[in-house]
N, C-alpha and C positions, 0 to 999 in steps of 0.2 A: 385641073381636078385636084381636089385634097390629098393631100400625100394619107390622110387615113380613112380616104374614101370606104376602100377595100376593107379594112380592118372594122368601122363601123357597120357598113353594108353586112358583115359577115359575122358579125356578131352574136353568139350561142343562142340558139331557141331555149329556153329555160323552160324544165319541168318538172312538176313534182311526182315525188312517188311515194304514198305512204307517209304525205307530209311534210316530206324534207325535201329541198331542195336539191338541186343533178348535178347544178353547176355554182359554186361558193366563191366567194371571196380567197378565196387559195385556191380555187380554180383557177382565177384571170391571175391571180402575182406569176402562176407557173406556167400558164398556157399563152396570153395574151400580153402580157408585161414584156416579155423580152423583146417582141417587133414593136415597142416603141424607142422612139429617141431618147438620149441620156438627159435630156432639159425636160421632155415633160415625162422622161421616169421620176425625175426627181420632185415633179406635181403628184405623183400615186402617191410617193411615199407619204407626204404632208397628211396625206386621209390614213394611210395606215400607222402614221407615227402614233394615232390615238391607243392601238392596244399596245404598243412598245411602253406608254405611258400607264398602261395601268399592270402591266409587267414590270416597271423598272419600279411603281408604287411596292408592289408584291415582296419583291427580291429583297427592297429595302428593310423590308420589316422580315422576311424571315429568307436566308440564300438558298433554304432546300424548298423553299414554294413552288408547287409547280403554275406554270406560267400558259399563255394562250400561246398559237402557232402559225398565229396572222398579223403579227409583226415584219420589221422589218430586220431586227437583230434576235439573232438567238439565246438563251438564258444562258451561256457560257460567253457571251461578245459583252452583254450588260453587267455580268459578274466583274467580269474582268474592267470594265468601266469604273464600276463604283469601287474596286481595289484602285486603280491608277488617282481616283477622285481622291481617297484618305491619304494615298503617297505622294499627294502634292504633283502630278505627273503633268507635263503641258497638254491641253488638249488636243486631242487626233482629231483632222476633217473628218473622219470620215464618221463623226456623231454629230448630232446637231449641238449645240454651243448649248443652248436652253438647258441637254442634262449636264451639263456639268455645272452650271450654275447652279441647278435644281439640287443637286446631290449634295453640293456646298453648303448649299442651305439647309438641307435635311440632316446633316449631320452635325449641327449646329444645335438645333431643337433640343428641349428639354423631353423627355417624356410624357409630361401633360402639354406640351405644343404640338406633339405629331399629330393630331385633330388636323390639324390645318395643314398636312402636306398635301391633300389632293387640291384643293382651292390653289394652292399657293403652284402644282401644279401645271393645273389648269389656265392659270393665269398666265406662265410662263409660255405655254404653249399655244394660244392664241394670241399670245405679243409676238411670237416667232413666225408662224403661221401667215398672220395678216398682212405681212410683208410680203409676200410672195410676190412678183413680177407681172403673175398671170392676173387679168382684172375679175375674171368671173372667180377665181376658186379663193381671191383677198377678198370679194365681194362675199363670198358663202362663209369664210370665215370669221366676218364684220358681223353677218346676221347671227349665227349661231352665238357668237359672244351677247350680241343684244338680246337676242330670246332668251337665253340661261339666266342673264343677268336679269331683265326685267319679270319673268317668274319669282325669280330668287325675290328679289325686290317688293314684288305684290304680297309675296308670302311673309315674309317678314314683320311687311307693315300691317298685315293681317293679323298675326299673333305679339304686334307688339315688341316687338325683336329691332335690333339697333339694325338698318339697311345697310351700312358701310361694313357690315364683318361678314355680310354674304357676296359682296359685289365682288366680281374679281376683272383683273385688266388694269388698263392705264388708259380710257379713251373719255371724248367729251361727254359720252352719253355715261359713260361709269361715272363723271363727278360728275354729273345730272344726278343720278339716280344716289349715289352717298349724300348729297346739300340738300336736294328740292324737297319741299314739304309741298307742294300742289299736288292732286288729287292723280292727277298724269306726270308727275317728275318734271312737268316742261316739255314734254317729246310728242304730245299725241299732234301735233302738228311735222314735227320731224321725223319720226318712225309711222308710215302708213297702217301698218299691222298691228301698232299699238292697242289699237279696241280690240281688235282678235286676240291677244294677248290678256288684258284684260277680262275676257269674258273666258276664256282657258282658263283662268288663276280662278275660275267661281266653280270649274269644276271639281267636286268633290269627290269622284269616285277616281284613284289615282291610274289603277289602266285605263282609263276612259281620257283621260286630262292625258295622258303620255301617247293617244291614240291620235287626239286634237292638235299637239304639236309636231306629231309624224307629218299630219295630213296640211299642217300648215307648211312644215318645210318640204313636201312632194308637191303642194304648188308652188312654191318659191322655185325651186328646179326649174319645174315645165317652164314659166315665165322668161327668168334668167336666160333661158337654153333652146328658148326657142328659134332664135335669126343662129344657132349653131345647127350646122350639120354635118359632113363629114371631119370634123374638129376635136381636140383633145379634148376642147370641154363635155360635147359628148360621152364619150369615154369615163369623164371623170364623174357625168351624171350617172353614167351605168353604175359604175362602183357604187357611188352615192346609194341608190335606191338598190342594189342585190343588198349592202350591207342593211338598210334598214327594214327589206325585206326577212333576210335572217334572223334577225333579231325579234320580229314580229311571230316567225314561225314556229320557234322555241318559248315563244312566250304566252300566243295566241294563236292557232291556228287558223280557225276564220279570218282573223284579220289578215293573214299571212297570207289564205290562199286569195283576199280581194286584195292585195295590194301584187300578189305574182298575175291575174289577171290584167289590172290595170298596167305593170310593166307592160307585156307580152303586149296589146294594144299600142301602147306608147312604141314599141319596138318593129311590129307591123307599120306604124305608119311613118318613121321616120327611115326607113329603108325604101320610101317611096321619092324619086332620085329630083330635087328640086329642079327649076326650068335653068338657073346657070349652071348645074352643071353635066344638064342632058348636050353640051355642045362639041 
C-alpha cells in the first residue's frame, strides 16, 4: 500500500462559507505538510516558491512592503537575504540558489530596467523549477512555461510587438517561439494544446481568457494524475487546484464555487480504493 495511502484517502472535505473557502493553502503547509517526507516536502515548496517570488519582487522595491503569508520564508528571512546578497555573503542552502542570482541581477539594473525584474524573474524560476527529479511536477512546470510563453507570444505578434522581449526561459520551444515567423512558431505539431492556446489568445474579454487557461491547466492535472493515486503527485494536484480555486474565489465567485464543486467530485471519486490496492 502507498505510504500516503491514508494521507490522500484523508484528505479535508473542503467547504465554503459565505464564499470563502474553510480549508486554504496555509491550511495544508500547517496541517498536512509536516506528515510528509523531507524529499517531497521539498516538491510543496517548488509550488509555494511562487509567492516567495512575488514577496522577494515586493521587498525589493520597497523593505517595509508588506508581503503575502503563503510562502515559504518570512519577510525578516528575505530581508536579511537581500542584505547578505549586497555584502557579497556566500550563499546559504537553505535558499534556493535562483534568489540569489535573481537579487545579483536586480541590483544591477538601472532604474528604467526594473521593468523587467519579474520576467527576468520568472525566468529564473522556471529554469530552477523544471529540474526537479519528480517527472510529473518538471512535466507541470515545462507546460506552464509553454502556456505563458506561447500567450505572451500570440499577443505580441498580435499587436506588433518584438516576440523575443516577452519570451522568458532558455528551452527549445522559447528559441521557437523568439526565431519562427510561421503562423504556429513551428510547434502545432509538437505542443498538442497549441490550437487551444491559439483560440484562448482570440479571447478578448480578459477574465474570460484567464478562466480558459485555468480550465485548460485543470485538464492538464486530471490527465497527467490520473494512473496516480495514493502518491505525492496527488497531493501536489490538491494543492495545485485549492490554490487555483482561491484565486478564483477572490476574484470570481461563481467560477470559484464551479471550480470547488468540481474539486469536491474529483475528490469523492479518487478516495474510491483502486483494485491493486484493495489486496
Amino acid at each position: 500500500m502507498s505510504a500516503y495511502y491514508y494521507l490522500v484517502a484523508g484528505l479535508p472535505d473542503l467547504s465554503l462559507e459565505d464564499g470563502k473557502l474553510n480549508y486554504t493553502l496555509s491550511s495544508f503547509k500547517t496541517e498536512l505538510y509536516p506528515d510528509l517526507s523531507e524529499k517531497d516536502k521539498s516538491l510543496v515548496d517548488l509550488l509555494y516558491l511562487k509567492f516567495d517570488n512575488r514577496n522577494l519582487l515586493r521587498l525589493l522595491k520597497d523593505k517595509d512592503a508588506e508581503t503575502e503569508g503563503k510562502g515559504n520564508y518570512s519577510s525578516d528571512e528575505l530581508l536579511a537575504l537581500i542584505a547578505a546578497v549586497r555584502d557579497g555573503e556566500a550563499p546559504d542552502s537553505k535558499y534556493p540558489i535562483y534568489f540569489y542570482e535573481f537579487i545579483f541581477q536586480y541590483l544591477t539594473l538601472s532604474p528604467e530596467e526594473t521593468y523587467r525584474s519579474e520576467d527576468m524573474l520568472a525566468s529564473a524560476y522556471y529554469m530552477y523549477a523544471r529540474r526537479c527529479k519528480n517527472r510529473f511536477l518538471a512535466s507541470w512546470f515545462d507546460f506552464n512555461l509553454n502556456v505563458n510563453n506561447i500567450l505572451a507570444a500570440l499577443t505580441a505578434r498580435k499587436y506588433k510587438m518584438d516576440v523575443a522581449d516577452v519570451v522568458v526561459g532558455q528551452t527549445e520551444i522559447c528559441d521557437a517561439l523568439r526565431t519562427s515567423n510561421a503562423r504556429d512558431f513551428g510547434l502545432n505539431e509538437v505542443i498538442d494544446y497549441f490550437e487551444a492556446l491559439l483560440h484562448i489568445s482570440e479571447t478578448e474579454e480578459l477574465v474570460e481568457r484567464e478562466k480558459k487557461v485555468d480550465q485548460l491547466k485543470w485538464n492538464w492535472l486530471e490527465s497527467e494524475s490520473f494512473f496516480h493515486y495514493f502518491t505525492i503527485e496527488r497531493i501536489l494536484v490538491f494543492v495545485l487546484r485549492l490554490e487555483m480555486i482561491e484565486r478564483w474565489i477572490s476574484l470570481d465567485k461563481e467560477k470559484g464555487h464551479e471550480l470547488f464543486r468540481q474539486m469536491i467530485q474529483h475528490l469523492k471519486d479518487e478516495v474510491q480504493i483502486p483494485e491493486e490496492f484493495r489486496k
